[in-house]
C-alpha positions in Angstrom: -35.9 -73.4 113.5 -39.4 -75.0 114.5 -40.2 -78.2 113.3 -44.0 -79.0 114.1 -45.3 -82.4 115.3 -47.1 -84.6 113.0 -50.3 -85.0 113.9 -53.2 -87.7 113.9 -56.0 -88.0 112.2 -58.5 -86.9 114.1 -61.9 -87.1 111.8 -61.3 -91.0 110.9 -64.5 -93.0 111.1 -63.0 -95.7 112.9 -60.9 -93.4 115.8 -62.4 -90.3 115.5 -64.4 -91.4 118.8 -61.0 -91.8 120.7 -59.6 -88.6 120.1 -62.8 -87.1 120.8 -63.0 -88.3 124.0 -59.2 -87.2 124.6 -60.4 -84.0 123.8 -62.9 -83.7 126.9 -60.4 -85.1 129.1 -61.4 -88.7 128.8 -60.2 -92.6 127.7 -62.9 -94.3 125.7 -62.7 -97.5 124.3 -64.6 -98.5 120.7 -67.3 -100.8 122.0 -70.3 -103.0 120.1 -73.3 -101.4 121.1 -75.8 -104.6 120.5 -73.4 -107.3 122.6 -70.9 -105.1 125.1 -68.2 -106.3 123.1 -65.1 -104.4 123.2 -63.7 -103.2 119.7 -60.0 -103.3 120.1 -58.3 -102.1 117.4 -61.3 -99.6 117.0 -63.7 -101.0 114.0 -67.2 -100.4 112.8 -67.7 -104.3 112.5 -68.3 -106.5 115.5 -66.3 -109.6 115.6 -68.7 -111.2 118.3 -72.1 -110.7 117.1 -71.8 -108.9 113.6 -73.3 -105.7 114.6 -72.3 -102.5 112.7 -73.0 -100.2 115.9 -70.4 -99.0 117.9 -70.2 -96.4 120.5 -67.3 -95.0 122.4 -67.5 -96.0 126.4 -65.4 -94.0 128.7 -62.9 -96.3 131.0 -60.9 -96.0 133.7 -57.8 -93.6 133.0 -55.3 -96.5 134.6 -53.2 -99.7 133.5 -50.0 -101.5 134.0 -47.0 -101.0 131.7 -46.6 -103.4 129.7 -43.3 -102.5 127.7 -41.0 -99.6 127.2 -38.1 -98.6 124.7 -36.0 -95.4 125.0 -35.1 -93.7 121.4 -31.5 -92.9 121.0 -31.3 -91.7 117.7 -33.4 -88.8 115.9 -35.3 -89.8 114.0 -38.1 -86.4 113.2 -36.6 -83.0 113.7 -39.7 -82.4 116.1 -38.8 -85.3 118.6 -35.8 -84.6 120.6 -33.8 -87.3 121.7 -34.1 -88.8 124.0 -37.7 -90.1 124.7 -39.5 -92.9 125.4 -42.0 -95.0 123.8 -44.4 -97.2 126.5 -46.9 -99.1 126.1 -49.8 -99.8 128.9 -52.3 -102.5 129.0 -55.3 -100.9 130.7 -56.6 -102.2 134.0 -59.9 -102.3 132.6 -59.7 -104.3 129.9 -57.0 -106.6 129.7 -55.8 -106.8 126.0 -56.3 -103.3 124.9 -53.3 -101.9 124.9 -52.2 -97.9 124.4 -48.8 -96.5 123.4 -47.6 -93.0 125.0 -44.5 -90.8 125.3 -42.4 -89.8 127.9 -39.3 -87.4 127.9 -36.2 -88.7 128.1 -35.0 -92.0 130.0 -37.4 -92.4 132.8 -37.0 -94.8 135.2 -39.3 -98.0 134.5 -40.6 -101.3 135.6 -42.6 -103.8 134.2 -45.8 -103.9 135.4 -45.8 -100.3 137.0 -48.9 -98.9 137.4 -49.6 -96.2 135.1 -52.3 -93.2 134.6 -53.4 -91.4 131.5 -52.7 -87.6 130.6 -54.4 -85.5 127.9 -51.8 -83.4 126.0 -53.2 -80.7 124.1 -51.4 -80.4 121.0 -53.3 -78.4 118.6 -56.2 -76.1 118.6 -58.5 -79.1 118.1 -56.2 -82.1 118.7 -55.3 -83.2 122.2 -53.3 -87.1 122.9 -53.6 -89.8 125.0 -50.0 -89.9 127.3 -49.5 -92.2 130.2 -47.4 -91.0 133.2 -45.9 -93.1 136.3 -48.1 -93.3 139.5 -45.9 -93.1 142.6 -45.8 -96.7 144.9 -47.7 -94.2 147.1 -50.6 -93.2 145.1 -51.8 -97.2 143.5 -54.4 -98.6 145.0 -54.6 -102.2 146.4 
């Protein structure tokens, strides 16, 4: 027996932008268009200046993990244990903070750097995942 994955949302007005971006392979952050103000949790409303415009900018696909727990117990038929929940502060805007998934009980540190990955998971629906970069590969 398949059991498929929930999905997101993808046609929300207020993350519609994020997946869209996943989508072409990108990160994009919800930012105020009139004052450069990022919009983190994604919102229509600018808290700094009041401005209803907001774009999506595209950012750097990298951050730091910030936190990590590994799932034990089964909780949806379609997630396997075990897996792992993380979640990554992005180096380009400290703050704004992404979870992902990884299989099983990977090996983690605090502060690790990280990188984004664009799972395709439908047709027309494709998620942000975040993936260790090898000591080798960060940059200075």
């Amino acid at each position: 027996m398949t059991t498929e994955r929930p999905l997101p949302v993808i046609d929300d007005p207020d993350t519609a932008g994020f997946f869209a971006a996943a989508g072409r392979g990108e990160l994009a952050l919800c930012t105020c268009s009139a004052c450069g103000a990022t919009l983190h949790l994604p919102r229509a409303y600018c808290h700094r200046c009041g401005s209803w415009a907001a774009i999506w900018r595209p950012v750097a696909p990298r951050g730091r993990l910030c936190s990590w727990t590994t799932v034990e117990h089964q909780v949806h038929p379609a997630f396997p244990v075990p897996y792992t929940i993380v979640l990554v502060e992005l180096a380009c805007e400290p703050g704004a903070r992404l979870v992902g998934w990884l299989a099983g009980r990977p090996e983690l540190e605090a502060g690790m750097a990280m990188e984004a990955t664009f799972e395709a998971v439908a047709d027309d629906t494709t998620l942000v995942q975040w993936t260790p970069v090898p000591d080798d590969e960060t940059t200075p």
